[in-house]
N, C-alpha and C positions, 0 to 999 in steps of 0.2 A: 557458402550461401550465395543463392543469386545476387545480384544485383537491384535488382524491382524486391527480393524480400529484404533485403539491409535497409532500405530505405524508409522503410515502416516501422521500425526500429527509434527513428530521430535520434538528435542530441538529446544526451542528460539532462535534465533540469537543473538549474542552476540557482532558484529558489527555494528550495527545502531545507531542511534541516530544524534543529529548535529555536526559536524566537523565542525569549522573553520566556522560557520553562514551558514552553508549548507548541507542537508542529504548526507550521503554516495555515493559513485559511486554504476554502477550494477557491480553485474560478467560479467564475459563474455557470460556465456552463457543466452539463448534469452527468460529466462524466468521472468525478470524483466523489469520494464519499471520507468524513472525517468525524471520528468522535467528539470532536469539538465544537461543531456543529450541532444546530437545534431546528433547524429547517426539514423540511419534509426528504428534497432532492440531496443535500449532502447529509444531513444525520447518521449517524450511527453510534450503537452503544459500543462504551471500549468492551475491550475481553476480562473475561474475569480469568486472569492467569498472569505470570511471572514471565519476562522475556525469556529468560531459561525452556518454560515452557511452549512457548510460540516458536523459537527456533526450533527445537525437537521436531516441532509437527510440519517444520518451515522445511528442515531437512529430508525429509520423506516426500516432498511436493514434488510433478516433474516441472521441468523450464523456470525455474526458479535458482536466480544467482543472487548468496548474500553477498552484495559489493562492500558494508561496512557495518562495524559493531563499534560506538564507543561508548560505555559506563550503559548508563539504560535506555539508550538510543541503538534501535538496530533499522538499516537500509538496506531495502531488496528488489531486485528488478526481476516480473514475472514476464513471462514471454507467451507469445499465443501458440497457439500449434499450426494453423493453418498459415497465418500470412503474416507472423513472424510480428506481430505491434508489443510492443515494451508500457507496460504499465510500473510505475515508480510505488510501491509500498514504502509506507515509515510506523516503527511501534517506538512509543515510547514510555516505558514503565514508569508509572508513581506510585514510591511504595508508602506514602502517609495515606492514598485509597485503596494501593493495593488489587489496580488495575493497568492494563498496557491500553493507551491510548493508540489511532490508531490512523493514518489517511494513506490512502489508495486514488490515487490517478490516473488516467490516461495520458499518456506521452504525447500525443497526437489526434486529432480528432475533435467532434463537438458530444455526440454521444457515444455510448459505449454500449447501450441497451442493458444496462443493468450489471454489465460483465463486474465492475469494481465490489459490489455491493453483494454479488451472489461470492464472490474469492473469501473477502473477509466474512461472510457468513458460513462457508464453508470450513472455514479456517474454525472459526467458534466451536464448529461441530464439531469439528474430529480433538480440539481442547477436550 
């Protein structure tokens, strides 16, 4: 990879994972979207499916690396096609509701124009 696209890329995050039986909040700004969420700009409903399930459809995606699975926590880094920017996905399954919650970020940047919200909507559809 060039140089100018690794860069787009960034460092990992370093604040993810589950807090307190729940993914992270977003930033503020509108380029992340999280089930956890009830705001307009981050909201989104979890999926109705089983992490078993979302990996399935996770594995079929292109540019898409699962870097970790543990118990019902799974972490994936989606990658763009063009200019190579790394968006951080996290699911994570509750099976007393019996739904995979769900936040998608941008690694870098203020907006994303939608990009986080149209993946995990995508993602929904092919469930």
């Amino acid at each position: 990879m060039l140089p100018f696209l690794s860069a787009c890329a960034g460092e990992p995050p370093q604040d993810i994972g589950v807090v307190d039986g729940r993914l992270t909040a977003c930033p503020d700004s509108p380029n992340c979207v999280t089930s956890y969420a009830s705001d307009e700009t981050h909201g989104i409903a979890p999926l109705q499916a089983t992490l078993e399930q979302v990996r399935g459809v996770l594995n079929g995606m292109e540019r898409t690396n699962i870097v970790n699975q543990d118990g019902n926590y799974l972490y994936v880094e989606f990658t763009t096609a063009l200019m190579g920017y790394v968006d951080d996905v996290e699911f994570l399954y509750d099976p007393a509701a019996g739904v995979t919650h769900v936040r998608s970020a941008s690694r870098l940047g203020y907006s994303d124009l939608g990009a986080n919200r149209k993946r995990i909507e995508a993602l929904r559809a092919a469930l």
